[in-house]
C-alpha positions as CSV (number, residue, x, y, z in Angstrom):
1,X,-3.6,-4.4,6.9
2,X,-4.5,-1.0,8.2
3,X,-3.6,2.2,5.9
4,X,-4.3,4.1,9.2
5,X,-1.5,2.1,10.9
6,X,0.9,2.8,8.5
7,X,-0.2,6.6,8.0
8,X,0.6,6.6,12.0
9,X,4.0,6.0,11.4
10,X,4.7,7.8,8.4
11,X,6.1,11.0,9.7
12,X,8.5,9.5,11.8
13,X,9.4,7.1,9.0
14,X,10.5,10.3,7.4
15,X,12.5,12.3,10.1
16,X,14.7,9.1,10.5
17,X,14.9,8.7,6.5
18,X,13.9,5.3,6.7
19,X,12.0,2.9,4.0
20,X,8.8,1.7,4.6
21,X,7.4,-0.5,2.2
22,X,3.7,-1.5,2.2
23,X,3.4,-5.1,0.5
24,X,-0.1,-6.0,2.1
25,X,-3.5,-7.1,0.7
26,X,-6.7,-6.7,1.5
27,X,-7.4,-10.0,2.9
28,X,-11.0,-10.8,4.9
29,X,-9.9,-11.9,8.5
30,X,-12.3,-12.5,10.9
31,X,-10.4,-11.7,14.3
32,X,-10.6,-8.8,17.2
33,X,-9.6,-5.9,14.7
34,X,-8.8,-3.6,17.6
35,X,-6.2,-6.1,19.1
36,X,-4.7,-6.8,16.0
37,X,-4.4,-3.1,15.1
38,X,-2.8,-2.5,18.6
39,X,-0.5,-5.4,17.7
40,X,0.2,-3.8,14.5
41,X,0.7,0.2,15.9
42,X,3.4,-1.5,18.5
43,X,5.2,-3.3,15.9
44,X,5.6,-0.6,13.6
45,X,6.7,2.3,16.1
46,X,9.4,-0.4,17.8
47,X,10.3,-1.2,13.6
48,X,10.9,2.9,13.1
49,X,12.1,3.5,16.8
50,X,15.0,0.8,16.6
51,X,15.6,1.9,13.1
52,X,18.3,4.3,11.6
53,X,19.1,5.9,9.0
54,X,18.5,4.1,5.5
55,X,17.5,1.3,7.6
56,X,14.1,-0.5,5.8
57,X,10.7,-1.5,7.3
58,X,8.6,-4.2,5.3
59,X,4.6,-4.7,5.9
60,X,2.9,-7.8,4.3
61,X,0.3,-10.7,4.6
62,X,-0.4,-13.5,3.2
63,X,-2.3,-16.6,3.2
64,X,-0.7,-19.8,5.1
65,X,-2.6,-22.9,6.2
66,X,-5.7,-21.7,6.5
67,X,-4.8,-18.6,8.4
68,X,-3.5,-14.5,7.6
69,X,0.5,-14.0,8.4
70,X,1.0,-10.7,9.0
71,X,4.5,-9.5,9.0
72,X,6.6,-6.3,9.4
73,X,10.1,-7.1,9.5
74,X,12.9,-4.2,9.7
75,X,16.7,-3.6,9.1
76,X,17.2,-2.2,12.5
77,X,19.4,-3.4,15.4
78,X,17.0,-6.4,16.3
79,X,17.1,-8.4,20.2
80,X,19.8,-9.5,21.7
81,X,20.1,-13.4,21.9
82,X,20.0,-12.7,26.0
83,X,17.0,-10.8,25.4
84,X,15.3,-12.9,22.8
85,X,15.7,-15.7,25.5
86,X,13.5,-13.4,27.7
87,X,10.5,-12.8,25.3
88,X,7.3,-14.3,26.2
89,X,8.6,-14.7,29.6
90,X,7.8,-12.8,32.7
91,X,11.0,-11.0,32.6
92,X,11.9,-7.7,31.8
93,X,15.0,-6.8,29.2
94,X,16.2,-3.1,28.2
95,X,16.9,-2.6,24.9
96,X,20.4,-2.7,23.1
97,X,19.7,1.1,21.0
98,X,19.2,4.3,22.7
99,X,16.0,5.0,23.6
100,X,15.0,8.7,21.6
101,X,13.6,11.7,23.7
102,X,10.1,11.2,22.3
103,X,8.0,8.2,21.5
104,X,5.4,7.6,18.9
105,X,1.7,7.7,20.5
């Protein structure tokens, strides 16, 4: 998992006084690192921008069948059931928390 990735996040991880806890390994994986670290950058900022206060963010791999999971699982509000219907679909869905006045780049 990238350090960088989570070092992007880490400020904002702060402001919002939210846990972030870092339970990757280094693990060889041969994939498209710069697609997976895009993957990884949006899945953290929506894990912190969803998130509130006291609310935690977890970041792991491991091994399974063969292949690397890679997870980051949070506390925060999560997707509606109408809008979890929608993902992976061609359809657009608005999100159930506020959106805040800036966004992580």
């Amino acid at each position: 998992m990238s350090k960088k990735k989570i070092n992007f996040v880490e400020k904002k991880v702060n402001e919002k006084r939210v846990t972030l806890i870092d339970e990757s390994v280094n693990d060889l994986v041969f994939t498209d690192r710069n697609m997976v670290e895009i993957i990884i950058q949006n899945l953290l900022a929506n894990a912190v921008k969803f998130s509130k206060i006291g609310d935690v963010i977890t970041v792991s791999n491991r091994e399974r069948n063969g292949n690397v999971l890679i997870c980051i699982a949070d506390t925060g509000v999560g997707i509606s059931k109408e809008n979890q219907l929608k993902l992976f679909k061609n359809i657009g869905f608005k999100p159930e928390a506020p959106m805040p006045k800036k966004e992580l780049v």
